[in-house]
PASEBA-1860 file (N, C-alpha, C; in nm, 3 decimals):
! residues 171
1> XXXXXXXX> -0.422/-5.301/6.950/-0.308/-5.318/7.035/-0.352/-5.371/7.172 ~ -0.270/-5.465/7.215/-0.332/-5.532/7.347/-0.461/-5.562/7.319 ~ -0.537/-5.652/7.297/-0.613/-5.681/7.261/-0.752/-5.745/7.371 ~ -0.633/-5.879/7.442/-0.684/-5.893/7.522/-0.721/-5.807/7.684 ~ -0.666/-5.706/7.663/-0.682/-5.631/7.767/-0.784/-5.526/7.758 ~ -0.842/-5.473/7.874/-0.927/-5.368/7.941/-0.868/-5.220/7.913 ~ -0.930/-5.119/7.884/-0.875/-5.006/7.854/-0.858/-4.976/7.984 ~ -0.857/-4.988/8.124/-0.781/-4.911/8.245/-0.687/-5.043/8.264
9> XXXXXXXX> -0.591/-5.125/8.193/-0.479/-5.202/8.241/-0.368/-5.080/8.228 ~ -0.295/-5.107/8.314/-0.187/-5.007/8.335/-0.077/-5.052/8.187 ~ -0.006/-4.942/8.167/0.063/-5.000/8.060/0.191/-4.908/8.063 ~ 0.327/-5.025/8.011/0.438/-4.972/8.017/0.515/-4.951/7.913 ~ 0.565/-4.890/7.845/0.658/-4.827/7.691/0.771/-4.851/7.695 ~ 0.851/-4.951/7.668/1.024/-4.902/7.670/1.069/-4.907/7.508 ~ 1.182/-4.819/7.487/1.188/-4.799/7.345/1.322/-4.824/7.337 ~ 1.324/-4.911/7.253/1.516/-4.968/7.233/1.566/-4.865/7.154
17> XXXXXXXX> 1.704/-4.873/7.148/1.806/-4.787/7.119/1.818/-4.762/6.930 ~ 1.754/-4.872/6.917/1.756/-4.874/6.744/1.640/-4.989/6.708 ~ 1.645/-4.938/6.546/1.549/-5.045/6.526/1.556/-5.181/6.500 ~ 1.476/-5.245/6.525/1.516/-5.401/6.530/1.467/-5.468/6.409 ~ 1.519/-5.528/6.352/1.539/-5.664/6.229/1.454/-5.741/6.280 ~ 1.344/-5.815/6.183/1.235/-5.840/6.195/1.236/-6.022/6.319 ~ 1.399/-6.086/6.260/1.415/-6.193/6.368/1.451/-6.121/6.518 ~ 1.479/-6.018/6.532/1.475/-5.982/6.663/1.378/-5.900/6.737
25> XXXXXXXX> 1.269/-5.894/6.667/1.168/-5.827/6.648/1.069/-5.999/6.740 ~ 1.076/-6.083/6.662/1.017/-6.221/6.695/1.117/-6.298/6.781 ~ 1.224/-6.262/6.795/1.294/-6.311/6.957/1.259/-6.192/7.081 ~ 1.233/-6.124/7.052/1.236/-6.044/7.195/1.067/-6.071/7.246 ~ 0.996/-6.050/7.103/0.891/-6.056/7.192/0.784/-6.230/7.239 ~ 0.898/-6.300/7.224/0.883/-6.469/7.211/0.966/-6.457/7.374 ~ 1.062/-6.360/7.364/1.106/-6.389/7.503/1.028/-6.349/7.608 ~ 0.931/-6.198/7.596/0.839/-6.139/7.652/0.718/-6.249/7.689
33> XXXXXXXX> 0.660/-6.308/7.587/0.559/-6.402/7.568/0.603/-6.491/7.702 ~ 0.714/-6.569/7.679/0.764/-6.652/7.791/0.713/-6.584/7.945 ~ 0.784/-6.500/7.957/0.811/-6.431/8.088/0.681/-6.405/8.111 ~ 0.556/-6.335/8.067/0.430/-6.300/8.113/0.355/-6.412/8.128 ~ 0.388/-6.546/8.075/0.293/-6.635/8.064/0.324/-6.669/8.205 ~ 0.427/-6.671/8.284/0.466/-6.684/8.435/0.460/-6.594/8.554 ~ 0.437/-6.467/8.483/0.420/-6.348/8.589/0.362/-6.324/8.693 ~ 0.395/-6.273/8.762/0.286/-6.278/8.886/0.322/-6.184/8.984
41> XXXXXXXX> 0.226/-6.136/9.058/0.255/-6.017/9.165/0.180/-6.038/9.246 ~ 0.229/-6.029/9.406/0.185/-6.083/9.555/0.136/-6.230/9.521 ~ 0.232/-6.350/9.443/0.155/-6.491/9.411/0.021/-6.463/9.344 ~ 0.015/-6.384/9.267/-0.103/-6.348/9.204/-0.035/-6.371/9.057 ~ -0.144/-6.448/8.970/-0.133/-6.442/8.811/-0.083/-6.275/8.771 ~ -0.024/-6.234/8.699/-0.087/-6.069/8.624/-0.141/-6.127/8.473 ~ -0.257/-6.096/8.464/-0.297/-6.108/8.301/-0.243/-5.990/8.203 ~ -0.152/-5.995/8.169/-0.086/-5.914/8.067/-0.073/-5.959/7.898
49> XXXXXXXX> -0.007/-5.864/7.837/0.008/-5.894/7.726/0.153/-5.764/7.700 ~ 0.206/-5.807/7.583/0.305/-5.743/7.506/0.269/-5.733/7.373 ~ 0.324/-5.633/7.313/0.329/-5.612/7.141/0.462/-5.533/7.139 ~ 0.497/-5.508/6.988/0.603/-5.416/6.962/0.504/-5.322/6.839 ~ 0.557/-5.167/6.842/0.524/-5.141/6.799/0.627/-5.016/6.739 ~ 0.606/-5.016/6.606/0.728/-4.908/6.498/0.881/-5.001/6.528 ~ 0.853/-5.107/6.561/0.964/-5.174/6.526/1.125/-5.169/6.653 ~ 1.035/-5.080/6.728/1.189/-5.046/6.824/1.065/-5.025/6.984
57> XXXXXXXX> 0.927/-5.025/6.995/0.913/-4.959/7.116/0.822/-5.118/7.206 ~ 0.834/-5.149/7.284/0.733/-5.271/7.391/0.650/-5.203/7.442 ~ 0.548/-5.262/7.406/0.418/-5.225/7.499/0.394/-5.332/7.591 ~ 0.395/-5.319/7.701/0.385/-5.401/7.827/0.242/-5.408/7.851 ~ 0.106/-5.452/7.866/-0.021/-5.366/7.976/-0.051/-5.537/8.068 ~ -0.085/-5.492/8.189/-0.138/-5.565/8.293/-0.281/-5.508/8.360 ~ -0.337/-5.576/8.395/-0.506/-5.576/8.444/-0.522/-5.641/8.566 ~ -0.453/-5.621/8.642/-0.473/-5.660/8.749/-0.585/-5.518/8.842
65> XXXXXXXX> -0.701/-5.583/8.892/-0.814/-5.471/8.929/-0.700/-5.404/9.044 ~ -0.728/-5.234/9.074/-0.643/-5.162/9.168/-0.793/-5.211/9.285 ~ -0.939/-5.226/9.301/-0.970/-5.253/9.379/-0.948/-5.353/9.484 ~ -0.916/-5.445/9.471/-0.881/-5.576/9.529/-0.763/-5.585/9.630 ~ -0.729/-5.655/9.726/-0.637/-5.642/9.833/-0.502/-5.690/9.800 ~ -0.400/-5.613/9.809/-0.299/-5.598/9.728/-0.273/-5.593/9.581 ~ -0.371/-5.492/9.548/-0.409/-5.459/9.432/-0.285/-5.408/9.297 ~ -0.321/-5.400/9.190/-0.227/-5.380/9.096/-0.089/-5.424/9.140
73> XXXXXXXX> -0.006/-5.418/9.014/0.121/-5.480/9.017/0.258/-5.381/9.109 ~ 0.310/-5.534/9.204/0.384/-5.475/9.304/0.496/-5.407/9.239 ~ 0.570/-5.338/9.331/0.695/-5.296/9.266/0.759/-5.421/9.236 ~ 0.756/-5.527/9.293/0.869/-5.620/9.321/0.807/-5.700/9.129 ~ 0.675/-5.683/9.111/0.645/-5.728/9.035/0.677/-5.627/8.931 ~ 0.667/-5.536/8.923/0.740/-5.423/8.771/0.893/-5.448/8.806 ~ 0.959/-5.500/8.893/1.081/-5.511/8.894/1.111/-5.626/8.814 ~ 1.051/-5.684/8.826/1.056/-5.838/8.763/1.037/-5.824/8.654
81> XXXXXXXX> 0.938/-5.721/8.579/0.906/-5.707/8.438/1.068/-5.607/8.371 ~ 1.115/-5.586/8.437/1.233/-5.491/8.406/1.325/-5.577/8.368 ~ 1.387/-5.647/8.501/1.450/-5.793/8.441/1.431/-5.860/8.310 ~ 1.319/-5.842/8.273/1.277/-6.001/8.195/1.334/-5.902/8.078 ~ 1.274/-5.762/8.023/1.308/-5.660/7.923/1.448/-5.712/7.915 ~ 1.531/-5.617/8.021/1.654/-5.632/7.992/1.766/-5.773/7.959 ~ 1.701/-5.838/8.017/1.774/-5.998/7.965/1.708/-6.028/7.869 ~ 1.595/-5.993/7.773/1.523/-6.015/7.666/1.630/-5.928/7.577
89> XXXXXXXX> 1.679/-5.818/7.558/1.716/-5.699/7.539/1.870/-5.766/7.507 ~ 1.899/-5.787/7.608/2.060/-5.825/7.611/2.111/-5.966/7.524 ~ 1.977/-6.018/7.489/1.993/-6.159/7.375/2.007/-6.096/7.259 ~ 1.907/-6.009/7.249/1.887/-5.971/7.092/1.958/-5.865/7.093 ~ 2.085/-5.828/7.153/2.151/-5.709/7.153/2.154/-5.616/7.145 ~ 2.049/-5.519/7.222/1.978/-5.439/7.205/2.021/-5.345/7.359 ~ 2.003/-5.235/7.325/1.970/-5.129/7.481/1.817/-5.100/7.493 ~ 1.767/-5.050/7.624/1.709/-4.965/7.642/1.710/-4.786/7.635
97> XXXXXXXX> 1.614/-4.720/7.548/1.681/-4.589/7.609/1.644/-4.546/7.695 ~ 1.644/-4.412/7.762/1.605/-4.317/7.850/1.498/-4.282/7.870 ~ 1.427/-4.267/7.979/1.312/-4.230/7.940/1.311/-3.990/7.945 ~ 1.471/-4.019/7.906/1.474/-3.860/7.900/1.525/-3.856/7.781 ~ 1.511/-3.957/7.657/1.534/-3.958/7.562/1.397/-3.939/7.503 ~ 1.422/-3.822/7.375/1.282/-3.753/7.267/1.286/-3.882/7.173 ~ 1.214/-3.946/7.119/1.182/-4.007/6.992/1.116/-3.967/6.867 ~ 1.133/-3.936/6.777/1.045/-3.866/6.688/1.063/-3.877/6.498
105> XXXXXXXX> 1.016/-3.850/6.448/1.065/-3.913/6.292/1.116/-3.797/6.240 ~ 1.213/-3.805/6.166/1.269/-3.702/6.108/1.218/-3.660/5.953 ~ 1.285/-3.555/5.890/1.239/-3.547/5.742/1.199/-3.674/5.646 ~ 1.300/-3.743/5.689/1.282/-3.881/5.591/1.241/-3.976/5.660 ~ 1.099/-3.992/5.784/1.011/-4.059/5.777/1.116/-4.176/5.893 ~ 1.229/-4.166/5.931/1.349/-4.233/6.032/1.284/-4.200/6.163 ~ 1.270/-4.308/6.238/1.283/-4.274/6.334/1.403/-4.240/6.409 ~ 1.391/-4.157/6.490/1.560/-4.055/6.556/1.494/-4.070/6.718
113> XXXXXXXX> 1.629/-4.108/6.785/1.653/-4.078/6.942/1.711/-3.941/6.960 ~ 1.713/-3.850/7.045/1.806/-3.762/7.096/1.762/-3.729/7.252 ~ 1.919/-3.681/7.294/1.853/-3.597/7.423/1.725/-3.515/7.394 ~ 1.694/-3.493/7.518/1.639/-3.357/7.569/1.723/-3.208/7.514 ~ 1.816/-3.184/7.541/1.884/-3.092/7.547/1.922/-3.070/7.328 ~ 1.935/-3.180/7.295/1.914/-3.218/7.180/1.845/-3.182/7.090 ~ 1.709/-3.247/7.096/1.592/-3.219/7.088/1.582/-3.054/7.092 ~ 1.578/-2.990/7.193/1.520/-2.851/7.219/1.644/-2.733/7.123
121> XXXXXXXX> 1.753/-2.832/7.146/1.803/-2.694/7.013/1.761/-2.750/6.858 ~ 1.722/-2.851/6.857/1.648/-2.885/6.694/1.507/-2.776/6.712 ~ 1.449/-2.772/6.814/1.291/-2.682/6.815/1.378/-2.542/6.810 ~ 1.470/-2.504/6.871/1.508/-2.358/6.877/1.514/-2.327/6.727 ~ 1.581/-2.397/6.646/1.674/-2.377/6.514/1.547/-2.402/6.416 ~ 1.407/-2.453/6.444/1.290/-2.467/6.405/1.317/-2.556/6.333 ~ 1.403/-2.648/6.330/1.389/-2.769/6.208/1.316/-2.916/6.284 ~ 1.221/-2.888/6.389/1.155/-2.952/6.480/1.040/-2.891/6.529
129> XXXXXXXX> 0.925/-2.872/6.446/0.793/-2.809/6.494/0.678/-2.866/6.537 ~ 0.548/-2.809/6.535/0.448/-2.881/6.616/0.409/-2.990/6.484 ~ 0.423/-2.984/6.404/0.380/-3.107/6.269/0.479/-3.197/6.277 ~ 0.643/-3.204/6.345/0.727/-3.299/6.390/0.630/-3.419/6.452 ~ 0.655/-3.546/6.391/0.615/-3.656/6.500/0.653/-3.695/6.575 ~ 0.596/-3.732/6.707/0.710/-3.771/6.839/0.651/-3.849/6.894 ~ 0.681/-3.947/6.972/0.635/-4.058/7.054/0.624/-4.068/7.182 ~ 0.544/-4.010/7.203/0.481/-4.016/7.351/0.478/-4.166/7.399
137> XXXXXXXX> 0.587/-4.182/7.522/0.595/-4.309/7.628/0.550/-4.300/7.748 ~ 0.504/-4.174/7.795/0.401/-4.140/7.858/0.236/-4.206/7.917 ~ 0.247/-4.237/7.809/0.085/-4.294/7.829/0.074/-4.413/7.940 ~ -0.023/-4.405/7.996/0.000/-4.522/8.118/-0.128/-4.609/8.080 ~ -0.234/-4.631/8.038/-0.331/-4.705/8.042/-0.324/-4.771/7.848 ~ -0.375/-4.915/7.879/-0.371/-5.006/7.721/-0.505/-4.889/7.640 ~ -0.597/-4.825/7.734/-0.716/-4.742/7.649/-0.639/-4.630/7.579 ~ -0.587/-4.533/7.634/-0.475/-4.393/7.589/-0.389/-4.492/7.482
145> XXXXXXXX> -0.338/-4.608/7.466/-0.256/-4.659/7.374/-0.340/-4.665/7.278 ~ -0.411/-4.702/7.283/-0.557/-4.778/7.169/-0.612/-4.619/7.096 ~ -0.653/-4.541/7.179/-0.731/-4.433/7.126/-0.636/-4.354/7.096 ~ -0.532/-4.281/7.150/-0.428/-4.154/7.101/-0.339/-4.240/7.046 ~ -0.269/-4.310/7.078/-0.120/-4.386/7.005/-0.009/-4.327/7.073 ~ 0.105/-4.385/7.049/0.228/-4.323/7.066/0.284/-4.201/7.009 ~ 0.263/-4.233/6.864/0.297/-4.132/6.764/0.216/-4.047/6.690 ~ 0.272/-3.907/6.752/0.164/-3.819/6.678/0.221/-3.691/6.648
153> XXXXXXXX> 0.172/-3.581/6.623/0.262/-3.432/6.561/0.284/-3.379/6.713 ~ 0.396/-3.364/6.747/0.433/-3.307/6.847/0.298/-3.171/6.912 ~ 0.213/-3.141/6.840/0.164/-2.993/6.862/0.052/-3.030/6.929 ~ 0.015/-3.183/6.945/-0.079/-3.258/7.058/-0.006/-3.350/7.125 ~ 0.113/-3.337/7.183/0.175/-3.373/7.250/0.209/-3.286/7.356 ~ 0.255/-3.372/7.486/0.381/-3.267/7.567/0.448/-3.235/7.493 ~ 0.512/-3.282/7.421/0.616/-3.217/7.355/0.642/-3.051/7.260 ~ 0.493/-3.062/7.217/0.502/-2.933/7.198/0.471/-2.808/7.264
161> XXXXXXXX> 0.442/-2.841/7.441/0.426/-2.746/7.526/0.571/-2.733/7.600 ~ 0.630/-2.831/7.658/0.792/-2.864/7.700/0.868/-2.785/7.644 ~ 0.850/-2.820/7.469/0.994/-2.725/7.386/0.955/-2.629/7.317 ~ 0.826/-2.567/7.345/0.738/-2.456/7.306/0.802/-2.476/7.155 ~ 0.746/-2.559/7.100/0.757/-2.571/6.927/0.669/-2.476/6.828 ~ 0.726/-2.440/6.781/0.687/-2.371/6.636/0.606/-2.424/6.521 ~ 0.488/-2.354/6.513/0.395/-2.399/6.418/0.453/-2.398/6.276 ~ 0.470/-2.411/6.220/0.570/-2.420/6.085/0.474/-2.270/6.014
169> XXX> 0.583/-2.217/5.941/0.494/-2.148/5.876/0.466/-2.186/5.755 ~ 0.380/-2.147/5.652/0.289/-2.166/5.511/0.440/-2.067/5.391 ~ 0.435/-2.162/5.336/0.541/-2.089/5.193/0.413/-2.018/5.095
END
């Protein structure tokens, strides 16, 4: 994932509202492609890259060194990367969700959105435990993407410290 990038490029997650059909899958991120090949922060190139990954989430990462004078990407420049999402987003008819929205796969292997509030009465009612998979958007560096992933059993996640999840028990 990200390939061309450095494991300390900063990296950004947004996860659409549903999953996307494989031509909108290759329009959004053809629209992404566009927009980074022009990017730039303080008149500075950003060397970035995009992927999609499980079919609904963008991986954004940029490498711009934080040593250097006006270092890493400005706000004005993640603002700009927000734009490009959402008018990328709004072709292929798509939302963004929340980033207070849980992601996680259900019994049948689906990926599922829900609240927070959502979410935590699925862990109360235990039909959501630490072997639940969930998708951590969390991660900030292209290295944490590469080595942990997005998706993993909630019980090495925040997620299973947040909604104090239940180890499933043994039949």
């Amino acid at each position: 994932m990200l390939p061309s990038l450095p494991d300390d490029a900063r990296l950004w997650l947004f996860a659409a509202d549903r999953a996307l059909s494989s031509e909108e899958q290759t329009a959004l991120l053809s629209r992404m492609s566009a927009f980074i090949a022009g990017w730039t922060s303080h008149g500075r190139p950003v060397p970035a890259e995009a992927a999609l990954l499980h079919g609904r989430i963008v991986a954004v990462g940029a490498s711009l060194a934080e040593g250097e004078v006006n270092a890493g990407v400005s706000g004005c420049g993640i603002d700009s990367l927000q734009h490009a999402l959402d008018d990328a987003a709004a072709q292929v008819g798509v939302g963004w969700l929340s980033g207070l929205n849980v992601l996680f796969r259900d019994d049948g292997g689906t990926i599922q959105a829900l609240s927070r509030p959502a979410f935590r009465r699925l862990a109360k009612d235990g039909l959501v435990t630490t072997e639940t998979c969930v998708f951590d958007l969390t991660l900030d560096t292209a290295g944490a993407l590469r080595t942990i992933g997005v998706e993993r059993p909630a019980g090495g996640s925040w997620h299973g410290r947040v909604f104090r999840l239940a180890t499933p028990s043994v039949a």
